[in-house]
ZAMARGU-4260 file (C-alpha; in steps of 0.2 Angstrom, whole numbers, plus 5000, padded with zeros to 4 digits):
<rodrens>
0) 5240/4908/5048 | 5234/4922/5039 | 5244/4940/5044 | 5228/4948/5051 | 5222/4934/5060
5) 5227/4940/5079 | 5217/4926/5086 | 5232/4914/5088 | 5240/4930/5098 | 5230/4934/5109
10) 5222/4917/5115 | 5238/4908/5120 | 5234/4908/5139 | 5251/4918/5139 | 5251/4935/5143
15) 5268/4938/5132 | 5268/4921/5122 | 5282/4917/5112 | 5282/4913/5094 | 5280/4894/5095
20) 5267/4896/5108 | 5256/4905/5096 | 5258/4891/5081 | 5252/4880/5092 | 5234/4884/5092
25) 5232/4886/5073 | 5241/4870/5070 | 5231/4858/5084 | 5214/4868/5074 | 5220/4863/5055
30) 5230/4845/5061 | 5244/4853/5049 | 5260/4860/5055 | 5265/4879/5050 | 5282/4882/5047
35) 5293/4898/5052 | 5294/4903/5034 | 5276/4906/5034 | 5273/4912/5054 | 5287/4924/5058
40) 5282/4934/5043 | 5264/4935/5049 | 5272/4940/5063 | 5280/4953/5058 | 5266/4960/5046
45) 5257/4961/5064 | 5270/4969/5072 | 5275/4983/5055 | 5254/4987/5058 | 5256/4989/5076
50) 5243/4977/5079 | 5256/4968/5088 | 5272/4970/5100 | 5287/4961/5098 | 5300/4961/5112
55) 5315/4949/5118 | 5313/4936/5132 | 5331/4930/5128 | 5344/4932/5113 | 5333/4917/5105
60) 5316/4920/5110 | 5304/4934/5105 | 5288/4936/5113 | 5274/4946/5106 | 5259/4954/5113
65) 5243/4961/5107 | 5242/4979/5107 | 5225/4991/5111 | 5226/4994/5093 | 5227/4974/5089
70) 5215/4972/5103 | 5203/4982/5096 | 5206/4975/5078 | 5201/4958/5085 | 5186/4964/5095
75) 5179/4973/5080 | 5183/4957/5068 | 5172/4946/5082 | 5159/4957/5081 | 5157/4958/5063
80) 5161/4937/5062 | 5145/4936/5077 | 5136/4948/5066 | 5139/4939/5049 | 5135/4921/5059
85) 5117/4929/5062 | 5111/4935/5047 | 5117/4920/5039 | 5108/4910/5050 | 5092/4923/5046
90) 5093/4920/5028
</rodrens>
């Protein structure tokens, strides 16, 4: 998972999803487990570029949720991955 892959964030089906329910998606689409050394500082890159809010759902469990600046981040990188797909596929 890279740090500024907000993806895994935001498509969770979960409007505040924990951790472990964003890790889920990247490892089911690369067969391969991530491990919490690699996640939570990802995590926490997101959350230090406020592309990302981190709150408590209990003294264990964090959730975290896109903010309109990560939002935006992801729209724009969509965009520009739609618009990449296109002239590549014009070339």
């Amino acid at each position: 998972m890279h740090e500024y892959d907000l993806a895994p964030v935001a498509d969770t089906g979960h409007d505040q999803p924990s951790g472990q329910q964003i890790k889920t998606e990247p490892e089911d689409a690369r067969n391969e487990e991530i491990n919490h050394g690699r996640l939570y500082p990802n995590l926490d890159t997101l959350v230090n570029t406020d592309y990302v809010e981190k709150g408590e759902i209990d003294r264990r469990t964090n959730y975290y949720e896109l903010t309109d600046e990560g939002r935006t981040a992801l729209r724009e990188r969509r965009e520009w991955e739609a618009q990449y797909l296109r002239e590549t596929a014009l070339a």
